[in-house]
LUMTORVEX-293595 format. One line per 3 residues: number of its first residue (from 1); their letters; for each residue x, y, z of C-alpha. Coordinates in steps of 0.02 Angstrom, whole numbers, plus 50000, padded with zeros to 5 digits. Example, Ala and Ser with C-alpha at 12.3 -4.5 7.8 and 13.67 -1.06 7.14 Angstrom:
<milos>
1	AS	50615 49775 50390 ~ 50684 49947 50357;
</milos>
This chain:
<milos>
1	XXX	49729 48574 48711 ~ 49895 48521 48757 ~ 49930 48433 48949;
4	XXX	50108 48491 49002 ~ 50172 48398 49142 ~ 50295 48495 49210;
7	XXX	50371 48382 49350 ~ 50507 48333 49222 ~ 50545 48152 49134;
10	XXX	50598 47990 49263 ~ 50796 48030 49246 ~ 50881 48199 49248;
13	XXX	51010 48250 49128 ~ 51185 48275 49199 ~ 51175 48469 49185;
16	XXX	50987 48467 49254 ~ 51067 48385 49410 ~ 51224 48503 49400;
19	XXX	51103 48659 49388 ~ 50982 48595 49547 ~ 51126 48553 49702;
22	XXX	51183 48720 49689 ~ 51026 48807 49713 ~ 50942 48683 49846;
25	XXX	51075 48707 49952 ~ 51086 48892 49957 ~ 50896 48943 49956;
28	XXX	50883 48822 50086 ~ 51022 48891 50188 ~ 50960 49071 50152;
31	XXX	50768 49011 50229 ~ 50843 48932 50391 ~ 50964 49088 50410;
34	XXX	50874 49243 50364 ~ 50703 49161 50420 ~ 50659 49327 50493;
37	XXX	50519 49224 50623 ~ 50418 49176 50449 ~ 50408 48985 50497;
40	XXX	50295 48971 50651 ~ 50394 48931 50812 ~ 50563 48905 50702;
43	XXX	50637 49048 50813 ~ 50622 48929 50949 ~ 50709 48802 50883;
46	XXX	50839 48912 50749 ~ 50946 48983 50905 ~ 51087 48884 50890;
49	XXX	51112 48913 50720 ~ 51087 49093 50737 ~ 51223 49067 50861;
52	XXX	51335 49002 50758 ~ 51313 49118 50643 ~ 51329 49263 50741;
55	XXX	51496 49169 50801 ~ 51546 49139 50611 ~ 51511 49286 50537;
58	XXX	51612 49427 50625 ~ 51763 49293 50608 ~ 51729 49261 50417;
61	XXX	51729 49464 50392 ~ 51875 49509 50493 ~ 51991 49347 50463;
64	XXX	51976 49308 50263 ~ 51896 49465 50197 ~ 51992 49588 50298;
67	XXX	51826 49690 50328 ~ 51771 49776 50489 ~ 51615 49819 50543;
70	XXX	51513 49838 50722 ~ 51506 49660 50761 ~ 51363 49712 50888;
73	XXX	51249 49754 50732 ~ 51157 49598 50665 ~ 50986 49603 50585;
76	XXX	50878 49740 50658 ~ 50753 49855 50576 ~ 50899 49854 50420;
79	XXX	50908 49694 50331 ~ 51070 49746 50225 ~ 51177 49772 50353;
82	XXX	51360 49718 50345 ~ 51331 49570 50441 ~ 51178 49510 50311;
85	XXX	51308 49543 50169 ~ 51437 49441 50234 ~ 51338 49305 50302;
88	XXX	51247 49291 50128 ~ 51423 49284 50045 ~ 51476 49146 50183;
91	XXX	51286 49023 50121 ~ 51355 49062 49940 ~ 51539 48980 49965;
94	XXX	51479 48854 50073 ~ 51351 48811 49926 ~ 51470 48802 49793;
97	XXX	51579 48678 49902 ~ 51439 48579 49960 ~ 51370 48558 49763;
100	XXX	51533 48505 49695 ~ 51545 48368 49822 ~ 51369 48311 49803;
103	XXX	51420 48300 49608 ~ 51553 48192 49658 ~ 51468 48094 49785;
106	XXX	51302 48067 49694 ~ 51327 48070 49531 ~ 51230 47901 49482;
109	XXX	51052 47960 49551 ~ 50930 47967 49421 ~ 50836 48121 49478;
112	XXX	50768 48242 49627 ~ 50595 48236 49607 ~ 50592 48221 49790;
115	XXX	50730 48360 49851 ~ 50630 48476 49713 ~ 50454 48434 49790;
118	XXX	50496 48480 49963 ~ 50647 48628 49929 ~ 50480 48682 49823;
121	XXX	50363 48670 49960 ~ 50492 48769 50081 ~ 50507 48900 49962;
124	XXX	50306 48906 49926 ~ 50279 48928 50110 ~ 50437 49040 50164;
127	XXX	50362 49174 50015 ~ 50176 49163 50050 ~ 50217 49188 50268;
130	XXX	50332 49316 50219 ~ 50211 49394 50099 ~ 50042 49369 50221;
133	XXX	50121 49467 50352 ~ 50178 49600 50266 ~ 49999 49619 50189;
136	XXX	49934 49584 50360 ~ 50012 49745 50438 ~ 49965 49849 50296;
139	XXX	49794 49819 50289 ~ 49779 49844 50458 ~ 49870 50017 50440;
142	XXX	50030 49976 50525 ~ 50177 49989 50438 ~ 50185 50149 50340;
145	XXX	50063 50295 50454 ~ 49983 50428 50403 ~ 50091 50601 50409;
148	XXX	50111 50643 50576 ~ 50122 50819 50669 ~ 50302 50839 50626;
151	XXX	50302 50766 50460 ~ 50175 50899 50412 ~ 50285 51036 50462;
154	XXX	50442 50947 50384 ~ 50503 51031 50215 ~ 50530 50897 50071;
157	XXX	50714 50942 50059 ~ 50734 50881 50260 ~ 50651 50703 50209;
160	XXX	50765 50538 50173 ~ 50710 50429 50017 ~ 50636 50314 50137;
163	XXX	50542 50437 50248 ~ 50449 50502 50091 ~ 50413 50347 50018;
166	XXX	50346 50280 50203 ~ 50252 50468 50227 ~ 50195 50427 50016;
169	XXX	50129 50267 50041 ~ 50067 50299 50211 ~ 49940 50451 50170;
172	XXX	49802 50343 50092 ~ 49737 50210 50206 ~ 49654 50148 50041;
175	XXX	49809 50141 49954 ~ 49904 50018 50113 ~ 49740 49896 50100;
178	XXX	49753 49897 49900 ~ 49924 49830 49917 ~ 49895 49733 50077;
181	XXX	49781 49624 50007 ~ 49878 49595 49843 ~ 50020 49531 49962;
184	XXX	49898 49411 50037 ~ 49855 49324 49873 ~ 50017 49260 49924;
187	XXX	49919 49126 50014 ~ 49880 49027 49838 ~ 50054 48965 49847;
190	XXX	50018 48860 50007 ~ 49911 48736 49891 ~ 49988 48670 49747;
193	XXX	49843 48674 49620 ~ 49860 48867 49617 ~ 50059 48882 49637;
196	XXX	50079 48949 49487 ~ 49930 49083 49496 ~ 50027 49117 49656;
199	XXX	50196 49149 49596 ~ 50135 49275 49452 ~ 50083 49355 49601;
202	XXX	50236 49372 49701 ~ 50324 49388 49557 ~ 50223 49558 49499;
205	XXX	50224 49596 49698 ~ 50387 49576 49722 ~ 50463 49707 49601;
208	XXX	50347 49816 49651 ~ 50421 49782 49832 ~ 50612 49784 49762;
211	XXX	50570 49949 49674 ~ 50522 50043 49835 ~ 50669 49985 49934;
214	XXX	50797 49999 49767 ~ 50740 50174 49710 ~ 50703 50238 49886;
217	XXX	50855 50166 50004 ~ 50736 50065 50109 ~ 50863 49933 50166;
220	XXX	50778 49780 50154 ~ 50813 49747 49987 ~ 50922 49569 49994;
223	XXX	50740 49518 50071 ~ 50646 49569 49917 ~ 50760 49521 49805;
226	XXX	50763 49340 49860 ~ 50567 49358 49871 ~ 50575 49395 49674;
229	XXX	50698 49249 49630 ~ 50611 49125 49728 ~ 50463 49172 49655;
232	XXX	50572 49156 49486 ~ 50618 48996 49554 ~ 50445 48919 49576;
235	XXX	50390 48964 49371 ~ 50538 48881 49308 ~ 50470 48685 49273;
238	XXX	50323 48799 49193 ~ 50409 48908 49083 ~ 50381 48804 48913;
241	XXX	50180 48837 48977 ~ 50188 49004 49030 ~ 50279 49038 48844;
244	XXX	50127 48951 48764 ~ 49992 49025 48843 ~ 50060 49205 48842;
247	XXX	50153 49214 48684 ~ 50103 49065 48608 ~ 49922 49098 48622;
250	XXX	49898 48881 48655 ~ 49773 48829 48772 ~ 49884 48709 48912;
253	XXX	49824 48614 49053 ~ 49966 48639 49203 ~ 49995 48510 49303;
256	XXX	50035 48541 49490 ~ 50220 48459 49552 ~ 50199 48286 49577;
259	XXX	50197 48240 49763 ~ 50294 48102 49839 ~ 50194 47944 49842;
262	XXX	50136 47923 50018 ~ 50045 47723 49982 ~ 49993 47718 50164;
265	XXX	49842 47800 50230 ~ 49906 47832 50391 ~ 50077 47951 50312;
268	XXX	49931 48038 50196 ~ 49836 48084 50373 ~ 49997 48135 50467;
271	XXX	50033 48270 50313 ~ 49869 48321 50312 ~ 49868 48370 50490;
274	XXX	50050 48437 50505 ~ 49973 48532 50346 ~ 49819 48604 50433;
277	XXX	49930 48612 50617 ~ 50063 48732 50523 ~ 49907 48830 50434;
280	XXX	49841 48848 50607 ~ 49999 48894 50707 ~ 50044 49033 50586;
283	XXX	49863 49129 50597 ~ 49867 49119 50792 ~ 50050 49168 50758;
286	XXX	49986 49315 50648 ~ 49838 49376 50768 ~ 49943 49373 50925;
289	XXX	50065 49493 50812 ~ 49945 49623 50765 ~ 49876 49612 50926;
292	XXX	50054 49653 51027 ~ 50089 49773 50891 ~ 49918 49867 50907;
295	XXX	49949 49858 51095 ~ 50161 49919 51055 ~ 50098 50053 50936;
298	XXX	49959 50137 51051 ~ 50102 50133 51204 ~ 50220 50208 51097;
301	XXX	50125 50328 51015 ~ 50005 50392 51150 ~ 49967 50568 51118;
304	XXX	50024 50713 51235 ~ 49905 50782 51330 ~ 49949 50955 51230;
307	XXX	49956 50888 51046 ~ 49955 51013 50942 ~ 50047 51130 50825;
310	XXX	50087 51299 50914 ~ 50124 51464 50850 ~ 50238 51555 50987;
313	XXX	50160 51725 50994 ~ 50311 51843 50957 ~ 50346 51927 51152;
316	XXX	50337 52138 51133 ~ 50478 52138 51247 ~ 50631 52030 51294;
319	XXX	50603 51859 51353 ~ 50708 51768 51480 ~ 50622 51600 51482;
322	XXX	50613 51509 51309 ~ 50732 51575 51137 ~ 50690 51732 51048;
325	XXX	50696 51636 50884 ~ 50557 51493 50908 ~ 50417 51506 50821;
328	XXX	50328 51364 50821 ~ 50307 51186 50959 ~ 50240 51029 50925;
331	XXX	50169 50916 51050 ~ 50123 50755 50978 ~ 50189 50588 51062;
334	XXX	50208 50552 51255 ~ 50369 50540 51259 ~ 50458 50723 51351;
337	XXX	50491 50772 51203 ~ 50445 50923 51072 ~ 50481 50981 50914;
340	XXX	50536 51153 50914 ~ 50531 51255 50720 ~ 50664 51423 50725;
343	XXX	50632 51591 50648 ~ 50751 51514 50504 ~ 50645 51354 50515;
346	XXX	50792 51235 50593 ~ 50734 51092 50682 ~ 50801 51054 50848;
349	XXX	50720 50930 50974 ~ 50671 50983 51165 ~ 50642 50896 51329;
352	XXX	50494 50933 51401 ~ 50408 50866 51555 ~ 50207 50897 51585;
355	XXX	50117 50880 51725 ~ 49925 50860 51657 ~ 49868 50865 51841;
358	XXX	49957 50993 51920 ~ 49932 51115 51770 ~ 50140 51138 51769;
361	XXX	50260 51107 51607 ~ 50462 51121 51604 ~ 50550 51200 51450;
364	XXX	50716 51240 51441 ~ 50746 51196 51605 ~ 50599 51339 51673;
367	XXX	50450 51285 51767 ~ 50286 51360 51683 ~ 50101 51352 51759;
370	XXX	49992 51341 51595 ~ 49798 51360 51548 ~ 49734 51299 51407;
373	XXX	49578 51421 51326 ~ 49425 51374 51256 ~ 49493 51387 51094;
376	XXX	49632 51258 51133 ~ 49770 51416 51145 ~ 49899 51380 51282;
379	XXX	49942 51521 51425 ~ 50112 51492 51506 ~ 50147 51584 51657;
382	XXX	50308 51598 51726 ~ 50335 51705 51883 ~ 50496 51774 51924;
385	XXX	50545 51909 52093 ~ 50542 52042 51973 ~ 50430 52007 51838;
388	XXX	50296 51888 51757 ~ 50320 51815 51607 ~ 50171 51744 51506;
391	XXX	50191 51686 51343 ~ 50048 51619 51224 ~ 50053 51457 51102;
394	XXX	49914 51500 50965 ~ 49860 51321 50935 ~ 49854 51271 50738;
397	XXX	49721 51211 50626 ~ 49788 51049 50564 ~ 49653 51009 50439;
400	XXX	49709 51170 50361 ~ 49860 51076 50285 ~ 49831 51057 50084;
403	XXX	49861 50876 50120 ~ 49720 50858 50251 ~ 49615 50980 50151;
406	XXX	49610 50888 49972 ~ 49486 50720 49986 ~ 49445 50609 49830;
409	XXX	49361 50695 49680 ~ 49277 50610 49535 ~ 49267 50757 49445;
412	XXX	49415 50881 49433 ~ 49410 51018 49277 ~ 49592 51048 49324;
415	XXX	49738 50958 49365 ~ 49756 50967 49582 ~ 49942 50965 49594;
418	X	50039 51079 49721;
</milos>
């Protein structure tokens, strides 16, 4: 069996010193900048660079690249908008300066054992937070949801890459724990014995990530990108391992990255507990998260006291209240609104106000009194000087949907696919 130590000999070569400034001073700048809250409490303490780099930015774009954008756009539910693209470009130049001075400034230290061990242990916790949380939300069924009223209704050709893949992935429950807990294996690169189990992980994880938000426009994909080079990043002292286990076919012992020697007990005790303290912070952190999101989600998408898929019940005579051309409602979120589907299946978006209490609902600007029947059909009355109009909303099955219909089979004589 051969023992690889990986951490590299005493002193560097000049090109293995070259090769490292370069990169520790751009992933580090991109985990400070695009920390995206990863780092427990860092958000607290990052404002003033954010600041500054909201400041920066905007200038950089307009001033030396002669490119405009909506300076009031930063980093929102997009992480590839203009201002990511030009701030990433900005950590880049100011990399390549600040190497090429280190080279000339420090060109007589024998290695970075020490840099590498801790721009190591940054990148080893920045990719398993950032990897945890993601998993977290999935397997808790918050991210992508399961088709919705509106979605069921929705014709493939009216979806965006990125709505099918999130109404795709979103269907099976199964499917979002499956890859939920795959993105929390993430956690073995918090401990260095199993850093390089880890990164295999991330590494396999994080194309499958990339692929999603390349092949489906999901804009997030500078994020998962620098997941999969970090990751990259992390194999690299093992790669002369890795080639003789897996192509090789040698048995190798890997040795975790040296840690700095700490000779007094009392600097051993202070990492341990900063250690543990971090560990600790970021699991309150997470359960405080999916707590306000549960408690976000349920606000935002309380159901209407209506919910439902309608069929409106074609009117044997002219109808002043509500289009001749709708044909179906959906009532699904709180929120005064409805989806209306036309005779030529257009979707157009109505307010509506209901008043559970009272029994009253306003629709295109008329005031109806409505029932609802035993079997969950709405009655909407509307009465006028001259006349009374009713009309009737023939509620819809939604378990009749293919999709709701079809469960898990072990045994299918056909193919199932519609």
């Amino acid at each position: 069996m051969h023992i690889l130590n990986e951490n590299g000999p005493h002193r560097w070569p000049a090109f293995r010193k070259l090769g490292f400034r370069f990169p520790f001073i751009f992933i580090l700048s991109f985990i400070l900048v695009f920390n995206n809250g990863t780092y427990p409490l860092y958000g607290y303490i990052s404002t003033p660079l954010t600041h500054f780099m909201q400041r920066l930015t905007p200038w950089f774009a307009e001033n030396i690249l002669g490119y405009s954008y909506d300076h009031s756009i930063f980093i929102n539910g997009s992480g590839d908008t203009s201002y990511a693209w030009v701030c990433l470009l900005i950590l880049f130049i100011l990399a390549l300066v600040g190497a090429a001075l280190w080279s000339i400034l420090d060109r007589k230290r024998a290695n970075y054992n020490f840099l590498f061990y801790w721009l190591t242990t940054a990148i080893r916790y920045y990719v398993a937070f950032m990897l945890i949380n993601y998993g977290l939300i999935k397997l808790f069924y918050m991210q992508m949801q399961p088709p919705r009223l509106t979605q069921l209704l929705q014709p493939l050709g009216e979806y965006s890459p990125m709505g099918l893949a999130w109404t795709y992935i979103g269907y099976s429950q199964g499917y979002n724990i499956l890859i939920g807990s795959i993105e929390i294996l993430s956690g073995l690169l918090l401990f260095r014995k199993t850093m390089v189990f880890g990164a295999l992980i991330t590494v396999a994880t994080s194309i499958n990530i990339m692929a999603v938000n390349y092949f489906y426009d999901v804009p997030v994909k500078m994020l998962s990108t620098a997941l999969l080079l970090l990751s990259i990043f992390l194999l690299l002292p093992y790669v002369k391992a890795l080639y003789a286990i897996f192509i090789s076919g040698k048995p190798v012992q890997l040795l975790p990255i040296q840690q700095p020697p700490f000779n007094k007990s009392w600097k051993r005790k202070s990492l341990f507990i900063a250690k543990l303290a971090l560990l600790i912070l970021f699991m309150v952190q997470q359960v405080m998260g999916i707590c306000s999101t549960k408690k976000m989600m349920a606000e935002y998408l309380k159901k209407s006291s209506l919910y439902g898929i309608y069929r409106i019940e074609e009117a044997g005579t002219p109808r002043k209240t509500i289009p001749e051309n709708w044909r179906l409602i959906v009532f699904e979120i709180d929120n005064n609104k409805v989806l209306i589907r036309t005779s030529d299946y257009n979707p157009q978006k109505e307010s509506v106000v209901i008043d559970a209490v009272g029994k009253k609902i306003t629709l295109n600007n008329y005031q109806f009194d409505y029932q609802i029947n035993q079997d969950g059909n709405i009655l909407l009355t509307k009465a006028f000087d001259d006349h009374t109009e009713q009309i009737k909303l023939i509620k819809q099955d939604v378990q009749a949907f293919e999709l709701m219909q079809r469960k898990f089979h072990w045994v299918q004589e056909y193919p199932y696919n519609r």
